[in-house]
C-alpha positions in Angstrom: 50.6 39.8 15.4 48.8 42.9 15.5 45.3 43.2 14.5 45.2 45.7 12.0 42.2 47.6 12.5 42.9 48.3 16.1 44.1 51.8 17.5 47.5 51.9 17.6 49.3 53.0 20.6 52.4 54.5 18.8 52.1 58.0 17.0 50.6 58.7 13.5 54.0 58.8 11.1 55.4 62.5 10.6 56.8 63.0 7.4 59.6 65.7 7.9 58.3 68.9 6.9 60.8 71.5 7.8 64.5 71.6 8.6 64.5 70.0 12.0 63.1 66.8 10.5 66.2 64.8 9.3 66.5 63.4 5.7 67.4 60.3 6.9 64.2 59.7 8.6 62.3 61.3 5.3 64.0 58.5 3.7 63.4 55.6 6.4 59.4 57.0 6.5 59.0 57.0 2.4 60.6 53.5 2.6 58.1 52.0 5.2 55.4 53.7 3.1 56.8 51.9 0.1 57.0 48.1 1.6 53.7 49.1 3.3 52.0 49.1 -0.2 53.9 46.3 -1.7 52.6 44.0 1.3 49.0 45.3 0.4 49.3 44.9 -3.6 50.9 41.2 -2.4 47.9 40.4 0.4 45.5 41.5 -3.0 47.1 39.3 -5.4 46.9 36.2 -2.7 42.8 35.3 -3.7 44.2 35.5 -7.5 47.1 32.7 -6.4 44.7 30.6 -4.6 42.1 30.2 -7.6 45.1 29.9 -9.8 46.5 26.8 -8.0 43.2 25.2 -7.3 41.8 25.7 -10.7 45.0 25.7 -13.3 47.1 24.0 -11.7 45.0 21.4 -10.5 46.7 21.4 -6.7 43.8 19.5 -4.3 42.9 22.3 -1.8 44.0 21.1 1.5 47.0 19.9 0.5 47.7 23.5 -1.0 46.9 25.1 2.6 48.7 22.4 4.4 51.7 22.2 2.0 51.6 26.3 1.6 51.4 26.7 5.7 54.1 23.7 6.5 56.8 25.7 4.4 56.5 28.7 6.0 55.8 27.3 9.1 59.5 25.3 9.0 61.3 28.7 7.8 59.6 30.3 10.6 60.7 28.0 13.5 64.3 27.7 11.8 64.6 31.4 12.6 62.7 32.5 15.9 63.0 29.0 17.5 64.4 30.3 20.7 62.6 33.3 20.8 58.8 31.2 20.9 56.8 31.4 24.0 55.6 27.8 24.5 54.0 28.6 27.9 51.4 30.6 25.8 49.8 27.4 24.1 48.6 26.5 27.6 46.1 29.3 27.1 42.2 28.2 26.3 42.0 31.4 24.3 44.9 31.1 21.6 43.7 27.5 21.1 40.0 29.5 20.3 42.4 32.1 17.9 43.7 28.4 16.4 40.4 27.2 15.7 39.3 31.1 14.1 42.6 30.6 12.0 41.4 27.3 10.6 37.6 28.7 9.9 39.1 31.8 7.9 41.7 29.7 5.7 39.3 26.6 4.9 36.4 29.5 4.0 38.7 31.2 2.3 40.2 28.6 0.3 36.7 27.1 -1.1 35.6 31.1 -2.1 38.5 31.1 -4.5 37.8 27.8 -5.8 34.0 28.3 -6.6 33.6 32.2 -7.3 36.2 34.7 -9.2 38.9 35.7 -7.1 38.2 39.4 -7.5 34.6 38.8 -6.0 36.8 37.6 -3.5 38.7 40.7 -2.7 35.9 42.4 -3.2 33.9 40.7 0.0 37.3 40.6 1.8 37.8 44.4 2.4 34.3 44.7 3.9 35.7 43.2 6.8 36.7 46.8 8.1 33.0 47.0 8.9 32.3 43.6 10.0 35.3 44.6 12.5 33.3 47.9 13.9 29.6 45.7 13.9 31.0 43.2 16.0 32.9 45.5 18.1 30.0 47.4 19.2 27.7 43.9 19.4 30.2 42.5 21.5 33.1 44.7 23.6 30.0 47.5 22.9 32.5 50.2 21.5 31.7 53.4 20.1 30.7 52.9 16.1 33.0 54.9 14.3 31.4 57.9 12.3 30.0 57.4 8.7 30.1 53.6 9.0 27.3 52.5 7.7 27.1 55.2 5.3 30.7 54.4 3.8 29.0 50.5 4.4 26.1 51.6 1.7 28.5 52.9 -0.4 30.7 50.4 -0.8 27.6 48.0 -1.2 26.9 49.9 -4.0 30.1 49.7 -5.8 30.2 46.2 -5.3 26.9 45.1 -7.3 28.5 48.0 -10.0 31.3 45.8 -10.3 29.3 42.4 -10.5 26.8 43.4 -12.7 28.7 42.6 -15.7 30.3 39.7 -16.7 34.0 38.9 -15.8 36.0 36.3 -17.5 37.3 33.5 -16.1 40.1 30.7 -17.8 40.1 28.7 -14.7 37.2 26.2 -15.3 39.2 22.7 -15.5 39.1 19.0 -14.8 39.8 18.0 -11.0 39.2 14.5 -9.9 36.8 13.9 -13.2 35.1 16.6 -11.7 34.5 20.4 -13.3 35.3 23.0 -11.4 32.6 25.5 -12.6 32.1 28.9 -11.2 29.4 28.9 -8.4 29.6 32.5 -7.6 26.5 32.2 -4.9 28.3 29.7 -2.9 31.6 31.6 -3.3 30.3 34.5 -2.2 28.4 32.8 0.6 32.2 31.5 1.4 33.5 34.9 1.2 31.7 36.4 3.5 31.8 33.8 6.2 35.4 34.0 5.5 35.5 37.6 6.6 33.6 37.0 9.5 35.7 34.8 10.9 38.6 36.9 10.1 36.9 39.6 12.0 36.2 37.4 15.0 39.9 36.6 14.8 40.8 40.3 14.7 39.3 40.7 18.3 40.3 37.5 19.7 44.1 38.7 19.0 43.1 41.7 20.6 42.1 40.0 23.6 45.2 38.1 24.0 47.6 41.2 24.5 46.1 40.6 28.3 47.9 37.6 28.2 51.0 39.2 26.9 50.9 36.9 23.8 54.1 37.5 21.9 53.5 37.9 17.8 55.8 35.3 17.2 53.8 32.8 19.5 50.8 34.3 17.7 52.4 33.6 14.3 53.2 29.9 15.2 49.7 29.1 16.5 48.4 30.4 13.0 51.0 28.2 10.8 50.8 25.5 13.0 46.5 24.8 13.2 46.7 25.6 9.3 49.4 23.0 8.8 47.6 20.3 11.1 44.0 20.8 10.3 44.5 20.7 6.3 47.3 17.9 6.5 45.1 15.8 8.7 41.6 16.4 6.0 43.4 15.9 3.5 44.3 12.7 4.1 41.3 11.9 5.6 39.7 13.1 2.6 41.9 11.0 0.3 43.1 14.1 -1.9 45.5 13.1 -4.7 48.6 14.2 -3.9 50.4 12.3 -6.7 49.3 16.1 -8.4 52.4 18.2 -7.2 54.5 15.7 -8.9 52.9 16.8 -12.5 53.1 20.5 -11.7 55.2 23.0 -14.4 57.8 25.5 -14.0 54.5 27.9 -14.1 53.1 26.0 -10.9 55.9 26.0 -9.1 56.3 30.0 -10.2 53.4 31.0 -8.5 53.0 28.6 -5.4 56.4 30.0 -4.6 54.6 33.5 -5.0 51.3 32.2 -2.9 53.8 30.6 0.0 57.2 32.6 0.3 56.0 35.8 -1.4 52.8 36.2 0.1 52.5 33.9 3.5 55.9 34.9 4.2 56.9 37.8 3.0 54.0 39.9 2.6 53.2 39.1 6.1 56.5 39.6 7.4 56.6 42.7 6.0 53.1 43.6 7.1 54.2 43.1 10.4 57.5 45.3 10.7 55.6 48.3 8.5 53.0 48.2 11.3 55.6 48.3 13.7 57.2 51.1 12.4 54.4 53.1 10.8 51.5 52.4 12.9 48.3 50.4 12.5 45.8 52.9 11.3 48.4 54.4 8.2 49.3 50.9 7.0 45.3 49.8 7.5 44.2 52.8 5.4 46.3 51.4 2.5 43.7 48.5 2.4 41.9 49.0 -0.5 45.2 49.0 -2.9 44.0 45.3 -2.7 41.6 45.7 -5.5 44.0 47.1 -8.0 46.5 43.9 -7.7 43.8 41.8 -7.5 42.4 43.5 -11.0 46.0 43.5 -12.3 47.0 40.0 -11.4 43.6 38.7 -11.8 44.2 39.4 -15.7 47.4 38.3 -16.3 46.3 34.7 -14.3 43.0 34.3 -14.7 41.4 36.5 -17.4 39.2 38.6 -15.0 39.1 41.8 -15.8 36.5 44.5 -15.7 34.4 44.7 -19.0 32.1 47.8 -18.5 32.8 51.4 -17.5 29.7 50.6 -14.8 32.5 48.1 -13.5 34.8 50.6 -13.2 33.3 53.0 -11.6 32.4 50.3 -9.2 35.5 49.5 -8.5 36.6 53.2 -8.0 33.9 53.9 -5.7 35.1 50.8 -3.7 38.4 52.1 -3.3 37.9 55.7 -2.7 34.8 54.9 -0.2 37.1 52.5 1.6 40.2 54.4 1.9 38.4 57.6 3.1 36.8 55.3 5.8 39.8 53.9 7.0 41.6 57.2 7.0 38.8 59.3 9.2 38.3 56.4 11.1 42.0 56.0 12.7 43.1 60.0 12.6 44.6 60.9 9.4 48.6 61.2 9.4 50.5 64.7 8.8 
């Protein structure tokens, strides 16, 4: 599991532009682009599913990550089972990347639950940044250029796009509790959440050293997830009587949240890195914030409500993909 912020060692993708470039590879490249966004627009609709679930449907939230997790987890191992590297686990650092993996999905659950999910996405592509602060704080690497002022304005989009007010449906009974929108907490949640996502990002740097295969990277991820929120949950004495009162709806978008996004959208994340290269498929980041608009609508009713808000959003993206773009060499 690659982190995807990191230089890649392959070359930038050459679309074929003359003869001697072979259609066949034209087509191969324009089809890795295409899964390349679809895994972006599916990573941006993931906050959406998460509030969805917790909120609509009801679903307690460790139970969700733990049930989520153990499904994939069990199609995983069905599949690679002989390819997994157990002597890895031995290793004091991936046990640190387990317990990372556990800070980022617990944070990241409870943001979706208490804030909108598009606040959300919106804290979550920061992290690009967070990634280059803490890289020069701690392996002290070379800032990339214009960070901080592609930082500002990103910043500024961001309060553009909170400063009106987005609907939400998702305000429901849990527990004989309401689950009302505590965006200040969320947000709080948010942006732990991408700090310990960035933290992750270089501690799976660190354990290329240790020739750390992704599949034994991948386990270690399902795995703590699986354990940690399985274990809580219990502990916690969540009603899991719940998924037996779940619709056709539910069901419709937990298999979205676990086989289309956990799985597949990681899956495919994974091979399009592999084939494209790190910084093309991390430039295509901020496509997030248009699924997570889109889908946020159709689920939830959040949608933007002032042109301030759009143009919030805009600069978001644009700011964010020139960043990413400059930053890891812009493909031909």
């Amino acid at each position: 599991m690659r982190n995807p912020f990191a230089p890649c060692h392959n070359p930038p993708l050459m679309l074929p532009t003359s003869k001697e470039s072979g259609v066949g590879t034209a087509v191969s490249s324009w089809q890795w682009l295409t899964l390349a966004i679809i895994s972006q627009l599916g990573w941006g609709a993931y906050p959406i599913f998460l509030r969805y679930l917790q909120t609509v449907s009801l679903i307690p939230s460790l139970s969700l990550l733990a049930v989520g997790n153990c499904l994939v987890l069990l199609l995983v191992l069905a599949a690679r089972w002989r390819r997994i590297e157990w002597r890895i686990f031995r290793l004091p650092l991936l046990w640190l990347f387990g317990s990372l993996v556990v800070l980022r999905g617990v944070t990241n659950l409870l943001a979706t639950r208490y804030t909108l999910a598009i606040y959300a996405q919106l804290i979550y592509l920061m992290t690009p940044f967070i990634v280059a602060l803490l890289s020069r704080l701690v392996l002290r690497e070379k800032l990339p250029r214009y960070t901080f002022k592609a930082l500002t304005l990103c910043l500024l989009g961001a309060l553009l796009l909170m400063s009106g007010n987005l609907q939400s449906a998702a305000q429901s009974e849990l527990s004989g509790d309401m689950i009302t929108r505590n965006d200040w907490l969320g947000i709080t949640l948010a942006v732990a959440s991408s700090i310990f996502l960035a933290l992750y990002m270089l501690v799976t740097r660190r354990t290329t050293n240790h020739q750390a295969s992704g599949d034994s990277l991948l386990i270690m991820h399902l795995t703590a997830l699986t354990l940690f929120a399985g274990i809580t949950s219990v502990i916690l004495q969540e009603d899991w009587q719940r998924w037996g009162n779940l619709q056709t709806t539910d069901w419709i978008i937990f298999g979205l949240f676990a086989l289309g996004v956990l799985l597949g959208a990681n899956l495919v994340q994974l091979r399009s890195i592999q084939q494209l290269g790190a910084p093309l498929v991390s430039s295509m980041m901020a496509t997030r914030l248009v699924s997570a608009l889109i889908v946020g609508n159709l689920l939830l009713n959040e949608r933007l409500s002032s042109g301030w808000q759009l143009l919030g959003a805009g600069l978001v993206f644009v700011t964010l993909t020139w960043y990413l773009r400059q930053r890891n060499g812009r493909p031909s």
